[in-house]
Structures are given as C-alpha cells and as structure tokens.
KELOSE-879053 format. One record per residue: x, y, z of N, C-alpha, C in turn; residue in three letters. Coordinates in steps of 0.001 Angstrom, whole numbers, plus 500000, padded with zeros to 6 digits. Layout:
N
<n.x: X; n.y: Y; n.z: Z; ca.x: X; ca.y: Y; ca.z: Z; c.x: X; c.y: Y; c.z: Z; code: Ala> $
...
END
This chain:
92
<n.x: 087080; n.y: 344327; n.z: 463575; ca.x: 086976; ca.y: 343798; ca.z: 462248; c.x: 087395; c.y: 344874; c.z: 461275; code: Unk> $
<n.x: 087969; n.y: 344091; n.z: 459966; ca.x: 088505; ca.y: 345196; ca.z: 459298; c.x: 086833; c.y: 345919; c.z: 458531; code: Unk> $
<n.x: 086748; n.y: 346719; n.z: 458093; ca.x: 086018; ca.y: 347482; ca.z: 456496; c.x: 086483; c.y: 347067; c.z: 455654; code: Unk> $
<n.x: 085937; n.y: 347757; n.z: 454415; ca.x: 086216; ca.y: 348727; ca.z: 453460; c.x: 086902; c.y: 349820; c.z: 453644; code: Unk> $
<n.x: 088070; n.y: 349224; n.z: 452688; ca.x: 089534; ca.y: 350666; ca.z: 453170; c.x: 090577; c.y: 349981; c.z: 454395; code: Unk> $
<n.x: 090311; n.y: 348973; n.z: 454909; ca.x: 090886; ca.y: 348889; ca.z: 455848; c.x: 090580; c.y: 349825; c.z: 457040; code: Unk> $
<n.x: 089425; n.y: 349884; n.z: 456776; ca.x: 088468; ca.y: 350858; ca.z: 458146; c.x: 088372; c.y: 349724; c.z: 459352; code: Unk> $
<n.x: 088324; n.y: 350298; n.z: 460673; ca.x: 088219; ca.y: 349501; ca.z: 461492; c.x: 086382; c.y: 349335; c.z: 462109; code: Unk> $
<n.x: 085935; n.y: 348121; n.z: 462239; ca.x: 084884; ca.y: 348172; ca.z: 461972; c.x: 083888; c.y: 347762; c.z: 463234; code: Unk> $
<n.x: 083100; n.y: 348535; n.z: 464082; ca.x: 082806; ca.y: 347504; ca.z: 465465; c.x: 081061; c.y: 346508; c.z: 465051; code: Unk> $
<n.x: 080915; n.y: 345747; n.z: 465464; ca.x: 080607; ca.y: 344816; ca.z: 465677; c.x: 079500; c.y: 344742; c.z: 466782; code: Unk> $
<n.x: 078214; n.y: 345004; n.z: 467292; ca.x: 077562; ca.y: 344786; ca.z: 468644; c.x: 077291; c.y: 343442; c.z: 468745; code: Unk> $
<n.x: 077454; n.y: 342954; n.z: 469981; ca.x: 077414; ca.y: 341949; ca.z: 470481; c.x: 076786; c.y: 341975; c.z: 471501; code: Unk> $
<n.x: 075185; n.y: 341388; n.z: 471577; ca.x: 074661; ca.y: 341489; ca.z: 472457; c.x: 074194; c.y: 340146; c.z: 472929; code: Unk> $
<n.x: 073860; n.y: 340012; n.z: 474184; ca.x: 073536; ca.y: 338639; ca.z: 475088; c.x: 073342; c.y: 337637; c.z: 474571; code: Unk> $
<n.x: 072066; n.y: 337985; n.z: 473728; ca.x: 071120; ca.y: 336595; ca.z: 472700; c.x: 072271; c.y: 336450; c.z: 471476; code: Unk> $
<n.x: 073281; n.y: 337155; n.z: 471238; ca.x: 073975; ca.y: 336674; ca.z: 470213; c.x: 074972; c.y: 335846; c.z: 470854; code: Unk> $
<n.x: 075589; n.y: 336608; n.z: 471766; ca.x: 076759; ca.y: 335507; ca.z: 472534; c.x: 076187; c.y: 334313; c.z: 473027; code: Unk> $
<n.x: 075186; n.y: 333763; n.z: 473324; ca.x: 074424; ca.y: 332708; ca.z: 473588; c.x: 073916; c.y: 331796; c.z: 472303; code: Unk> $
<n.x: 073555; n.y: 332443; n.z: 471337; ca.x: 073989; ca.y: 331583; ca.z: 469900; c.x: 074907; c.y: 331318; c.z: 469363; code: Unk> $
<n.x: 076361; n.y: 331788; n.z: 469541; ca.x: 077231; ca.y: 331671; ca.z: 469230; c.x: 078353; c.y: 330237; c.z: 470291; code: Unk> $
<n.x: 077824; n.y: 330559; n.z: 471547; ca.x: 077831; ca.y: 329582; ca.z: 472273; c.x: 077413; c.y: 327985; c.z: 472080; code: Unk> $
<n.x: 076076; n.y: 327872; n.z: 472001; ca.x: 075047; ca.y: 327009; ca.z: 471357; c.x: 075924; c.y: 326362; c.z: 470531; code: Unk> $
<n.x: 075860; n.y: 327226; n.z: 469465; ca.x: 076323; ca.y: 326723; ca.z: 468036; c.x: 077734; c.y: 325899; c.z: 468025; code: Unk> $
<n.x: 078483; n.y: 326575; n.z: 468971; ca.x: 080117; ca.y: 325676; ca.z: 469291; c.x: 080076; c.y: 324806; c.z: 469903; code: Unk> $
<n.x: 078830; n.y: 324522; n.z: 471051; ca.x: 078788; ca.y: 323757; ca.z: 471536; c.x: 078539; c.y: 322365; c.z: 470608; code: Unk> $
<n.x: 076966; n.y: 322763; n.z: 469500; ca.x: 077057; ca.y: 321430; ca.z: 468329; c.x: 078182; c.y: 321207; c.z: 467521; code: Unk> $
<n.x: 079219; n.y: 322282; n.z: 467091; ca.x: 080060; ca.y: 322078; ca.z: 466290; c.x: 081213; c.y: 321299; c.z: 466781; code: Unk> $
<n.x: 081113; n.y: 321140; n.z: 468394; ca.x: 082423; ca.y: 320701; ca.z: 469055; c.x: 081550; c.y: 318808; c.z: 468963; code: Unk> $
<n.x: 080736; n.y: 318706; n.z: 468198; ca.x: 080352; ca.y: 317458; ca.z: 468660; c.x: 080850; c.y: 317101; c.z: 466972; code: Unk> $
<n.x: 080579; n.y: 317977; n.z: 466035; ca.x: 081249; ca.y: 317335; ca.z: 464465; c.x: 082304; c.y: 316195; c.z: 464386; code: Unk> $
<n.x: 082423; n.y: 315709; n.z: 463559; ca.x: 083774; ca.y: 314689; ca.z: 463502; c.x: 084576; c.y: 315467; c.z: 462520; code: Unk> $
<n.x: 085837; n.y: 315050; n.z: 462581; ca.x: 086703; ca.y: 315905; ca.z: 461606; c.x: 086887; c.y: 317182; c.z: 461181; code: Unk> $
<n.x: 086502; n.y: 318029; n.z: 462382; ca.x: 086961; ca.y: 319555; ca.z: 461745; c.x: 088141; c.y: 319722; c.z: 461337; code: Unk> $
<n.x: 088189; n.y: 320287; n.z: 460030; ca.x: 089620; ca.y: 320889; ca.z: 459397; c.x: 089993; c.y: 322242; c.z: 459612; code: Unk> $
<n.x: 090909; n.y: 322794; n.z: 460136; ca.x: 091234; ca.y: 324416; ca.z: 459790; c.x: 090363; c.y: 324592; c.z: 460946; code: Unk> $
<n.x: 090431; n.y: 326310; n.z: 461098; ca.x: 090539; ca.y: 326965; ca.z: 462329; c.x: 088539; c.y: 327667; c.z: 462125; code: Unk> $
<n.x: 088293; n.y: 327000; n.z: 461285; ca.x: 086668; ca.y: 327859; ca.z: 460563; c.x: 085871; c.y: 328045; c.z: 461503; code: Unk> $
<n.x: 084863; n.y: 328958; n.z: 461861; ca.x: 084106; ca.y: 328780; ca.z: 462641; c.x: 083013; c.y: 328349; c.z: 462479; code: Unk> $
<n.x: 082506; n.y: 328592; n.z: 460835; ca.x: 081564; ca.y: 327429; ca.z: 460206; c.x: 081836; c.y: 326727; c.z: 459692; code: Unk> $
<n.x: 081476; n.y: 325188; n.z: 459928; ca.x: 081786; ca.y: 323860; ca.z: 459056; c.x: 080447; c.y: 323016; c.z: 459072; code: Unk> $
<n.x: 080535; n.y: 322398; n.z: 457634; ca.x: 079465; ca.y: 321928; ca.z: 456805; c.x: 079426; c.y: 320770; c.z: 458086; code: Unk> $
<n.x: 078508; n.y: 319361; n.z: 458191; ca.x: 078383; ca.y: 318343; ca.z: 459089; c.x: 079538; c.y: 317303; c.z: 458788; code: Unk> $
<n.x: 080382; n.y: 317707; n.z: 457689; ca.x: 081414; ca.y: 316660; ca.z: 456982; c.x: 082714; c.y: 317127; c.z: 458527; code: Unk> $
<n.x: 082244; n.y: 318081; n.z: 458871; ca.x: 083557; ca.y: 319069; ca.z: 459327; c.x: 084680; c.y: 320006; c.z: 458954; code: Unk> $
<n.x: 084065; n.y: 320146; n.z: 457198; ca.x: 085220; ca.y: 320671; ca.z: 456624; c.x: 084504; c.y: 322212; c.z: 456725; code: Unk> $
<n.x: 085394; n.y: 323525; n.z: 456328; ca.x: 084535; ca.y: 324365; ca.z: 456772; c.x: 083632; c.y: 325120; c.z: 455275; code: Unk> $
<n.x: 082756; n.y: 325738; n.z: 455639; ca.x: 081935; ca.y: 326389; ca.z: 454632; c.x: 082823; c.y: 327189; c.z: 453983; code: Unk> $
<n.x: 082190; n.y: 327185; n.z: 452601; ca.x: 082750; ca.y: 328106; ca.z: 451189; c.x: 081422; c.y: 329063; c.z: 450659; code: Unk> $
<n.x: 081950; n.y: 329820; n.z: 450090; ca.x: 081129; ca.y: 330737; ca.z: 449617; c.x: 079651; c.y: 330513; c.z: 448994; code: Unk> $
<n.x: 079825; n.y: 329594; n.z: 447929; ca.x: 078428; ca.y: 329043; ca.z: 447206; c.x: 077504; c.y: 328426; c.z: 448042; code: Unk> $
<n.x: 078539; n.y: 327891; n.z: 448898; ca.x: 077095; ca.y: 327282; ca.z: 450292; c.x: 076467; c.y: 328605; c.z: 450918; code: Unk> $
<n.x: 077290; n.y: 329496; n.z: 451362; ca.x: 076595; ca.y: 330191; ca.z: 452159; c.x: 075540; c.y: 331336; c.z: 451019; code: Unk> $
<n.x: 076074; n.y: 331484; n.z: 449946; ca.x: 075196; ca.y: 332264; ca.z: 449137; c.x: 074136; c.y: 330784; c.z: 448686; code: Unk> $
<n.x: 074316; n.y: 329743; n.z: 448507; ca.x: 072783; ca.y: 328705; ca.z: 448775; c.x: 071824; c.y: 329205; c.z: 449665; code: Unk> $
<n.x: 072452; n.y: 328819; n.z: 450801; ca.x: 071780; ca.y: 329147; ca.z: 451806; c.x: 070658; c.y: 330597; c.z: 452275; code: Unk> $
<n.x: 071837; n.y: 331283; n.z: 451718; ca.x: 070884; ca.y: 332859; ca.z: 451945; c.x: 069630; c.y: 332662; c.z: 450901; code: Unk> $
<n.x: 070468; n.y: 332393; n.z: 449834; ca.x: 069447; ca.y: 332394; ca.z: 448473; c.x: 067700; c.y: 331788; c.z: 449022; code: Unk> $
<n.x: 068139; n.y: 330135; n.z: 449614; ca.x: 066552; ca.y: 329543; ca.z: 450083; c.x: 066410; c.y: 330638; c.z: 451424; code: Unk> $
<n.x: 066899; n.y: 330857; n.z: 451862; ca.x: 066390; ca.y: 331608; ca.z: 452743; c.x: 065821; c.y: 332709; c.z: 452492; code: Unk> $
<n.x: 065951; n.y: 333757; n.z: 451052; ca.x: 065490; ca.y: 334358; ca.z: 451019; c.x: 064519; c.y: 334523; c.z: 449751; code: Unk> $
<n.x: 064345; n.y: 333215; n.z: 449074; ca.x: 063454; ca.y: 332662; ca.z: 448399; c.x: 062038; c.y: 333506; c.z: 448274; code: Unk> $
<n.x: 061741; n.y: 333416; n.z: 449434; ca.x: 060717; ca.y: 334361; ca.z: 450112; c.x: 059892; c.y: 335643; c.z: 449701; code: Unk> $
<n.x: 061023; n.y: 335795; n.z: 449959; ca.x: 061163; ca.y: 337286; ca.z: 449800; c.x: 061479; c.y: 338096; c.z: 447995; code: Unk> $
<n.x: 060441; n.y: 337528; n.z: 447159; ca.x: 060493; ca.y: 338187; ca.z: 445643; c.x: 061396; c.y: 339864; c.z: 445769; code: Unk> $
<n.x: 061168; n.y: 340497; n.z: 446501; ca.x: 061600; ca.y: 342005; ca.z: 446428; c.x: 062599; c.y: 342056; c.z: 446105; code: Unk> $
<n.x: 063060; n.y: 341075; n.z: 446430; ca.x: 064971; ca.y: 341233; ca.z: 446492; c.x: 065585; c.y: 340574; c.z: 445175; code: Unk> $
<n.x: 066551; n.y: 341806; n.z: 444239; ca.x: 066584; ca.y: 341471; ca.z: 443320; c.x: 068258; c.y: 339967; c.z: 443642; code: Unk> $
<n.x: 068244; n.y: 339456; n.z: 442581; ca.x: 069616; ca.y: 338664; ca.z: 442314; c.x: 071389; c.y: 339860; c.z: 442909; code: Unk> $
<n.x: 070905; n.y: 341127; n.z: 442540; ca.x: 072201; ca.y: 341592; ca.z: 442837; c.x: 071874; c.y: 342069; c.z: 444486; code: Unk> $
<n.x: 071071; n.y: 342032; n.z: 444903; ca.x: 071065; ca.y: 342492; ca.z: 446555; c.x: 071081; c.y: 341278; c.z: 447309; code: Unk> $
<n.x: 070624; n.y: 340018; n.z: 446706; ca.x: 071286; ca.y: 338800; ca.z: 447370; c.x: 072825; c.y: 338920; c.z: 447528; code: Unk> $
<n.x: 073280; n.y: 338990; n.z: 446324; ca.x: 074821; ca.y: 338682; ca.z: 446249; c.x: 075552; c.y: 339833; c.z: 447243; code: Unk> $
<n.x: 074518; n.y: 341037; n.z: 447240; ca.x: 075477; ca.y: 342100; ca.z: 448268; c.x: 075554; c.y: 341652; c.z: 449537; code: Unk> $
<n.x: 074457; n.y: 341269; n.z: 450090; ca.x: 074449; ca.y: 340052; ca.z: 451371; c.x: 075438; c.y: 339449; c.z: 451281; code: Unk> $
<n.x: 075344; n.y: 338582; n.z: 450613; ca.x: 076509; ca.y: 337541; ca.z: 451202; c.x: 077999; c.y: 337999; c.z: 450786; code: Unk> $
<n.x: 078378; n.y: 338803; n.z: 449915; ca.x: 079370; ca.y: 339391; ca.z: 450104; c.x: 079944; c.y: 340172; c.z: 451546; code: Unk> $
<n.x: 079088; n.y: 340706; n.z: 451718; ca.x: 079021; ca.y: 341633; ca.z: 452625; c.x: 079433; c.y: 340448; c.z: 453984; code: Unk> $
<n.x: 078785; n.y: 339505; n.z: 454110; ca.x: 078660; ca.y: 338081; ca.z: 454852; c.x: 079830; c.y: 337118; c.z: 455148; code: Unk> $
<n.x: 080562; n.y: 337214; n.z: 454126; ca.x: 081585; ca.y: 336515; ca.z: 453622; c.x: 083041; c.y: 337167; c.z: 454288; code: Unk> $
<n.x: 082790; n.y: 338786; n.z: 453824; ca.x: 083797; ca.y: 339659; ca.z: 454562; c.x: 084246; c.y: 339326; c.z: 455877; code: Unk> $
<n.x: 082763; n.y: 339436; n.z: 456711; ca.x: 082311; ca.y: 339563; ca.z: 457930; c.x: 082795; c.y: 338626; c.z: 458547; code: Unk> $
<n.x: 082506; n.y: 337004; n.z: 457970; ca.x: 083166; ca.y: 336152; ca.z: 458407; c.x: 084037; c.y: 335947; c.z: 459837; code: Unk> $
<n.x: 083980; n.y: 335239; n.z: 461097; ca.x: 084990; ca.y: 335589; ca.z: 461905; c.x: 085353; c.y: 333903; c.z: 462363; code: Unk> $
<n.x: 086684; n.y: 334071; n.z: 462909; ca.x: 087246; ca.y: 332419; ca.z: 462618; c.x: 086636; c.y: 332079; c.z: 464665; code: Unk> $
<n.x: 086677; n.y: 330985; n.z: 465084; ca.x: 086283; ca.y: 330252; ca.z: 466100; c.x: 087220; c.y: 331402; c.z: 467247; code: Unk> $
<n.x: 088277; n.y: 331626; n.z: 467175; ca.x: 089414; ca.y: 332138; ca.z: 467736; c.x: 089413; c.y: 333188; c.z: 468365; code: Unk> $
<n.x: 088573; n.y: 334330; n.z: 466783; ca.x: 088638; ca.y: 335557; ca.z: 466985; c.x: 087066; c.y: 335543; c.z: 468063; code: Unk> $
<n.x: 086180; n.y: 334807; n.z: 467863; ca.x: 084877; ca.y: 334751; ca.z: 468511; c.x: 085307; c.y: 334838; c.z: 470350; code: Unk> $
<n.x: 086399; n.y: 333931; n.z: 470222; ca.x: 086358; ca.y: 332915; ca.z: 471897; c.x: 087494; c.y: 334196; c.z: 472580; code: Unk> $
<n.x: 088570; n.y: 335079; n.z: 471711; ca.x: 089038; ca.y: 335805; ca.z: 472608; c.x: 088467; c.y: 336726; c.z: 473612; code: Unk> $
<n.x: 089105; n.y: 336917; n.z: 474673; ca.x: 088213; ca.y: 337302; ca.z: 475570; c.x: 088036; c.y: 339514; c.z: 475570; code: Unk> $
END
C-alpha cells in the first residue's frame, strides 16, 4: 500500500482478519448489482463513499465523548486512504 509521500506501506494480516475478509465476500457475493471493482458496497450494490463511512465511524464512535470532531475525521481519512479494492485483497 502506498503512504504518505508515496511511502510504501505494509499492512499485517493476520488469520482472524483473512477470515473476515473472507466472510464478508462471501455476503457481498450474495448483493444484487454490484457496480465497479469496490470492495465495500452499500446493500444497493453500489460501492461506499466517504460520508457513509465517516457516518458510520461517527455512530460508532458516538461512544466514546473523548474523541474530539477532528480525530474522528483523522480516522476516516486515514480509512479512506487505506481503502483496498476486492482485487488487491484476493491477489495471492
């Protein structure tokens, strides 16, 4: 994965993750209408955009008062980067 700077960036991948990631393709291969190559897509099949996934973090981290508005947004920036398409997941 790329960085910041175009740094090259590694990634651990361990058992319980490759097994959620599994899982998860397995429900997504049941969606109707996937568009594009995404590896997340909403239940419409089209794939996720930014404001969903900063929704999402947001209730998710609802919770959690400590965390100001700008360390949410560094999350999901940070999240967004990270991003990896179905493709790059499944190469071997």
């Amino acid at each position: 994965m790329l960085g910041k700077g175009n740094k090259v960036r590694s990634i651990p991948v361990t058992d319980d993750l490759l097994l959620a990631f599994k899982k998860y393709l397995h429900i997504r291969a049941t969606v109707e209408n996937v568009t594009g190559s995404a590896l997340f897509v909403s239940e419409n099949g089209k794939p996720i955009y930014d404001k969903m996934i900063y929704n999402i973090v947001r209730r998710k981290l609802s919770g959690f008062t400590t965390l100001s508005k700008k360390a949410r947004m560094f999350f999901v920036i940070r999240l967004l980067r990270t991003c990896l398409t179905k493709e790059q997941i499944l190469m071997p």
